[in-house]
N, CA, C and O of each residue as an XYZ file, in Angstrom:
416
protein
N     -19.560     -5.362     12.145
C     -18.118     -5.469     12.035
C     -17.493     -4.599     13.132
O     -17.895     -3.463     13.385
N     -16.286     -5.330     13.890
C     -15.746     -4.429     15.330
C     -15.326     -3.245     14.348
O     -15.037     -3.361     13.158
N     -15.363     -1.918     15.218
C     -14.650     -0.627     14.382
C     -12.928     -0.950     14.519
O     -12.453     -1.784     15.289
N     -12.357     -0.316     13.834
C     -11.517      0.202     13.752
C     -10.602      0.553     13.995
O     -10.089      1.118     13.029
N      -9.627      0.548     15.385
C      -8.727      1.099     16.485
C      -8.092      2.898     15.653
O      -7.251      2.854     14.756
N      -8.392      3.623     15.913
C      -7.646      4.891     15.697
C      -6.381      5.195     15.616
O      -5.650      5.094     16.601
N      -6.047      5.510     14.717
C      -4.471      5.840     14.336
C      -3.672      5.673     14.898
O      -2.769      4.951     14.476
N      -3.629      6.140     15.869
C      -2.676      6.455     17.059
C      -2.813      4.865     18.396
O      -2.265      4.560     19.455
N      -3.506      4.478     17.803
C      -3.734      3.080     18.652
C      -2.569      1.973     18.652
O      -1.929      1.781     17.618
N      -2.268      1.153     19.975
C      -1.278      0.615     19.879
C      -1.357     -0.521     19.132
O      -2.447     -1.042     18.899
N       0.250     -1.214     18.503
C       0.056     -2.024     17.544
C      -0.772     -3.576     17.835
O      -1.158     -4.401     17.007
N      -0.841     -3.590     18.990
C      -1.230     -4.864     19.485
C      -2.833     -5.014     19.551
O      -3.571     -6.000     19.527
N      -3.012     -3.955     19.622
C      -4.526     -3.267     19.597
C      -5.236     -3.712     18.215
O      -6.212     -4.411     17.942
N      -4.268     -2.963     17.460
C      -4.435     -3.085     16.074
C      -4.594     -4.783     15.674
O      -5.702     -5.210     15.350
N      -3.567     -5.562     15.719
C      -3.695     -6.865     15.198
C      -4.866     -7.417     16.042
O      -5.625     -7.970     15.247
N      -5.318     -7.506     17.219
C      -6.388     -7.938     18.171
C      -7.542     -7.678     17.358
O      -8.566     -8.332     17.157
N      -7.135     -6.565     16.937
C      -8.957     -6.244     15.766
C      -9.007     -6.884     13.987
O      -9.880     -7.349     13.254
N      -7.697     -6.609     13.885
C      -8.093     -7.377     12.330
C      -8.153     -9.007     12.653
O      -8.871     -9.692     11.924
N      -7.262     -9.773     13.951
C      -7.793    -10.772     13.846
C      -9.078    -11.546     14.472
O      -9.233    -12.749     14.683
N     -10.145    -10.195     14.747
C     -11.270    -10.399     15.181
C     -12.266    -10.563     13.804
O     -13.412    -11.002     13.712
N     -11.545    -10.144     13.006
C     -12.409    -10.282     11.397
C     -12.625    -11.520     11.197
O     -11.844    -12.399     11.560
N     -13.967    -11.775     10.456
C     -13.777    -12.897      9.841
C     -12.935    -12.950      8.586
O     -12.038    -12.115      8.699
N     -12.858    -13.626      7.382
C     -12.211    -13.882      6.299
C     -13.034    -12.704      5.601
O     -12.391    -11.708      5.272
N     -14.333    -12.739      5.363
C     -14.521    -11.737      4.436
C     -14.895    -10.606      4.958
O     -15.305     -9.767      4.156
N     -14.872    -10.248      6.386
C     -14.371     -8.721      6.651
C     -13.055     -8.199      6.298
O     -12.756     -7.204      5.639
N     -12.407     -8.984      6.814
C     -11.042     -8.549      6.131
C     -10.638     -8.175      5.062
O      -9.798     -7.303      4.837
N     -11.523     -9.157      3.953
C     -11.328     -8.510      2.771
C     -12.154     -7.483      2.155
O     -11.890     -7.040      1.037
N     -13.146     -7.091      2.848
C     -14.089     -5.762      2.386
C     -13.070     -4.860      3.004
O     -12.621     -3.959      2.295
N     -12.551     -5.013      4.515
C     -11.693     -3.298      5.081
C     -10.376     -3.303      3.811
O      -9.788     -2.316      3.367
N     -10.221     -4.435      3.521
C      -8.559     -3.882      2.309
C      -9.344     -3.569      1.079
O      -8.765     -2.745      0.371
N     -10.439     -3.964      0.636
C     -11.118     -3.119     -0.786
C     -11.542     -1.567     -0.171
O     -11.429     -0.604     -0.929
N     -11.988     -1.387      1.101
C     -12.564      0.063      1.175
C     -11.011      1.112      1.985
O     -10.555      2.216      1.689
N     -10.658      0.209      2.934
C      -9.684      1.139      3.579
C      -7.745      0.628      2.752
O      -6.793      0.709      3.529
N      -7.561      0.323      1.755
C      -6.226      0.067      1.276
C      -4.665      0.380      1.989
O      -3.680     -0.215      2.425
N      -5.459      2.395      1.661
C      -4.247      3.024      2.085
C      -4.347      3.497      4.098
O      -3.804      4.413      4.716
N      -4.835      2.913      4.341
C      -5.222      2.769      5.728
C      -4.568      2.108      6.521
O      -4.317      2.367      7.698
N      -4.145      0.866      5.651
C      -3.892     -0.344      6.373
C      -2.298     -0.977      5.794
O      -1.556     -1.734      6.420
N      -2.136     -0.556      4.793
C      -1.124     -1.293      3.936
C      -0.016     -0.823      4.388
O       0.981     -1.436      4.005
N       0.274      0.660      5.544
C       1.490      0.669      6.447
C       1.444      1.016      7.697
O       2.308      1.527      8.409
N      -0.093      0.567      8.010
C       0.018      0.105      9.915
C       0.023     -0.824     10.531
O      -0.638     -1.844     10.336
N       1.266     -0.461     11.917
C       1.234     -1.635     12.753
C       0.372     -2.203     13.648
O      -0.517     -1.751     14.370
N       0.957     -3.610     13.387
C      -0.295     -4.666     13.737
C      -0.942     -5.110     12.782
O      -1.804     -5.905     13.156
N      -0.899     -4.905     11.428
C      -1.924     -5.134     10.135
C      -0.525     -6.290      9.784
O       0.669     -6.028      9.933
N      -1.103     -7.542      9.309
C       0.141     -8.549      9.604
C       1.130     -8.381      7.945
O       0.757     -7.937      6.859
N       2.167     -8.822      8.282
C       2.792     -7.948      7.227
C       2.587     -8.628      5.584
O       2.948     -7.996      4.591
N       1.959     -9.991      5.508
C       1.588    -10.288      4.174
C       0.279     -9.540      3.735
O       0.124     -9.500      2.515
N      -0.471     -9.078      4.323
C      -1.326     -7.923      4.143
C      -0.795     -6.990      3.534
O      -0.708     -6.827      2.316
N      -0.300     -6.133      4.655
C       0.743     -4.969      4.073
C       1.676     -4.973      3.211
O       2.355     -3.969      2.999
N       1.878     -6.317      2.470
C       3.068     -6.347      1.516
C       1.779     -6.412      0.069
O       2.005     -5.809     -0.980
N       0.713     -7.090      0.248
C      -0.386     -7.147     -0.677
C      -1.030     -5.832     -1.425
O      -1.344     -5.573     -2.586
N      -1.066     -5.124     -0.151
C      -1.486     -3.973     -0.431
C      -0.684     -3.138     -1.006
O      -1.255     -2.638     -1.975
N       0.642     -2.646     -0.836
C       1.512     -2.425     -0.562
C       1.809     -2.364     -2.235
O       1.821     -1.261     -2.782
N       2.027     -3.491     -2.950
C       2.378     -4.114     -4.464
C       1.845     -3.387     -4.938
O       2.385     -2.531     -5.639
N       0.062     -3.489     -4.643
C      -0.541     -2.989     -5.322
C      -0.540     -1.796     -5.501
O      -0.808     -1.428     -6.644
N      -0.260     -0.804     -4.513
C      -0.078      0.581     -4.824
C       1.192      0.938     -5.793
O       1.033      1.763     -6.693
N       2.557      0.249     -5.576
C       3.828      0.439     -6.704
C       3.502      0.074     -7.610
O       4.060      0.699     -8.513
N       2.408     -1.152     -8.215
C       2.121     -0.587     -9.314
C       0.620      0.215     -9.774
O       0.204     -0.417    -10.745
N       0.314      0.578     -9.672
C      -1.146      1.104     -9.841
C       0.277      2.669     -9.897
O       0.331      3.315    -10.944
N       0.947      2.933     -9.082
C       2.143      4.512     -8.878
C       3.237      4.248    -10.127
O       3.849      5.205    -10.601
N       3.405      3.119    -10.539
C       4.484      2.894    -11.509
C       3.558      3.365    -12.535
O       3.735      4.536    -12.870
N       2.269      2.503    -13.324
C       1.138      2.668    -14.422
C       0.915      4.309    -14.565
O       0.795      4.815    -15.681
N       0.864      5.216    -13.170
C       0.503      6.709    -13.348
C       1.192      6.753    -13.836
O       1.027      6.346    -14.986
N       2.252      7.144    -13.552
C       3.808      7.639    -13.884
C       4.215      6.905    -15.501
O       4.040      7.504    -16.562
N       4.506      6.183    -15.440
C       4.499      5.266    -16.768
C       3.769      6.427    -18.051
O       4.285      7.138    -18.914
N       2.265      6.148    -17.605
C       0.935      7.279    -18.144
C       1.701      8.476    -18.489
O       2.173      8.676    -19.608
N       1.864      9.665    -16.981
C       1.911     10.872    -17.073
C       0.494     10.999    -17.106
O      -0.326     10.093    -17.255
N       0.259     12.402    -16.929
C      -0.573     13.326    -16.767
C      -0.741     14.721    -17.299
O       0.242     15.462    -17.331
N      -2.136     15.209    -17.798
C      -2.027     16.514    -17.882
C      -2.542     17.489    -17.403
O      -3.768     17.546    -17.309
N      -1.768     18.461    -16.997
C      -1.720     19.237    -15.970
C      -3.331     20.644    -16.718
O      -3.673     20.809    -17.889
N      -3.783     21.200    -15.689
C      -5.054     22.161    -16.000
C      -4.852     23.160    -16.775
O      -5.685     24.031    -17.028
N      -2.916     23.047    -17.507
C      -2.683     24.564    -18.301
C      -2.268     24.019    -19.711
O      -1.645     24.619    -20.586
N      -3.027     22.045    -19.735
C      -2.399     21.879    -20.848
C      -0.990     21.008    -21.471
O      -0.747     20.473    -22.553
N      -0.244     21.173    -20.217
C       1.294     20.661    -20.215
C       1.332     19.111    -19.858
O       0.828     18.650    -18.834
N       1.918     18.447    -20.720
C       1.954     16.629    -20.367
C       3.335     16.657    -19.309
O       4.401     17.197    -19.606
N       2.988     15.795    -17.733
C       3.946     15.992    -17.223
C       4.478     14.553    -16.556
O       3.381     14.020    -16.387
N       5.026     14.008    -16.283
C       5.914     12.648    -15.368
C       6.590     12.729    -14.523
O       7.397     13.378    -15.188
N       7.190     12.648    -13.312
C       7.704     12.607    -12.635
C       8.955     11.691    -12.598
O       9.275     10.895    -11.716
N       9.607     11.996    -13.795
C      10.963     10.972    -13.793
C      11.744     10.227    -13.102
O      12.180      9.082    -13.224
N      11.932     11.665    -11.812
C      12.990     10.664    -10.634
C      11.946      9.552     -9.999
O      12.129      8.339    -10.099
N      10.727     10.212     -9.272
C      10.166      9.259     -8.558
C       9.571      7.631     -9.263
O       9.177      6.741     -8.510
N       9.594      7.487    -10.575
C       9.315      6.741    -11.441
C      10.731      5.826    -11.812
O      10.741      4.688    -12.283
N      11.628      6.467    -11.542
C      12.833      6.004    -11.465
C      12.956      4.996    -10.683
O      13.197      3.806    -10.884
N      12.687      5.849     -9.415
C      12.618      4.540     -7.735
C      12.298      3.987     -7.701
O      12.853      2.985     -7.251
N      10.632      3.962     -8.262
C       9.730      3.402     -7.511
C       9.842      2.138     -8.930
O       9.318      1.045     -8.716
N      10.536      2.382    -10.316
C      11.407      1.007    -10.569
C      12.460      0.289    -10.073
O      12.736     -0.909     -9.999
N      12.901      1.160     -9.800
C      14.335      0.669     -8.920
C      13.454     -0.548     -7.536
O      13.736     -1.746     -7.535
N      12.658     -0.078     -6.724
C      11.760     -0.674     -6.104
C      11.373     -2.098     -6.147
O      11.482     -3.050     -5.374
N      10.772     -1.865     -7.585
C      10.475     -2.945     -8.106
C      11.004     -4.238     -8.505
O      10.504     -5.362     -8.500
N      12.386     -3.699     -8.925
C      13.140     -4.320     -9.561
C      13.744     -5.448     -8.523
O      13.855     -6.669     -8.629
N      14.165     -4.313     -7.239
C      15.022     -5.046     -6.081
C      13.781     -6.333     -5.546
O      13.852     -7.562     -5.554
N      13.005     -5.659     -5.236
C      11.950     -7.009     -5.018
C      11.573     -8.267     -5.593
O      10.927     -9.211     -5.137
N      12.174     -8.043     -6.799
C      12.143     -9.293     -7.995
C      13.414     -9.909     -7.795
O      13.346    -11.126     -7.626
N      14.846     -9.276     -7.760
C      15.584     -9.589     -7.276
C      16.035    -10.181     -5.590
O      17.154    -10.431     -5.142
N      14.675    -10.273     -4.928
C      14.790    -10.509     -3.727
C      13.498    -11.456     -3.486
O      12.672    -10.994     -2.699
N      13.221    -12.678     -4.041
C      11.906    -13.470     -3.689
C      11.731    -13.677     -2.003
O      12.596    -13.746     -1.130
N      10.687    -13.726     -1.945
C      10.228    -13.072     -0.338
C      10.577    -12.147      0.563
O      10.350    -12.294      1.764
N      11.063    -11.283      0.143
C      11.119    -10.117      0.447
C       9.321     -9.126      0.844
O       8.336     -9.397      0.157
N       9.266     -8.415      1.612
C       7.946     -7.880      1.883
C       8.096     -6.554      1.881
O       8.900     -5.800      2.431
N       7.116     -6.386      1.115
C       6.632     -4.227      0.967
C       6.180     -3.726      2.096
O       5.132     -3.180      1.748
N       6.318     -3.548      3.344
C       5.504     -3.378      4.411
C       5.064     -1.623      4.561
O       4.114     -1.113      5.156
N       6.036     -1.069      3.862
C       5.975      0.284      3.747
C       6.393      0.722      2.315
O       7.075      0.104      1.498
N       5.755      2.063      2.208
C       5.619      2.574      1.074
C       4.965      3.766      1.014
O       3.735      3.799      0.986
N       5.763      4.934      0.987
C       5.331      6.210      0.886
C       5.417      6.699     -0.458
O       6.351      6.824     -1.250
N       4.409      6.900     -0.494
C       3.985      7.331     -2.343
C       3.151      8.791     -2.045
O       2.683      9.437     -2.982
């Protein structure tokens, strides 16, 4: 499988290599590299909107959850759980609309 282009690599660079993948390379680098790819350029943007979903919710389900913290204390993050419905919501309200970014 071609490597990789490095972070800092230009975007054109970037798409030149994922569309050197075959079909099921492509889909092994989005099962191993997700958060790698789901907001760099050149990674084509129904990719990045795929990936992308999947992280708001897999980040909504934590949050949703909560967590407990190593002293004992059950904790959530309200506001960001807030957004990242708010997020959600607008995207439902917006059919084809694309996640291309997403800082979580």
């Amino acid at each position: 499988m071609p490597q990789m282009p490095p972070p800092d690599s230009d975007p054109e660079e970037v798409k030149r290599w994922w569309h050197s993948l075959t079909p099921g390379q492509q889909d092994r680098v989005k099962q191993w590299f997700p958060n790698t790819l789901r907001n760099r350029d050149g990674i084509p943007i129904a990719v990045r909107n795929e990936l992308n979903l999947s992280v708001l919710q897999r980040e909504l389900t934590r949050l949703q959850n909560g967590w407990l913290s190593r002293d004992g204390v059950w904790h959530t993050d309200t506001d960001k759980l807030a957004d990242l419905r708010a997020l959600r919501d607008t995207l439902a309200a917006h059919p084809g609309t694309s996640l291309i970014l997403l800082d979580t």
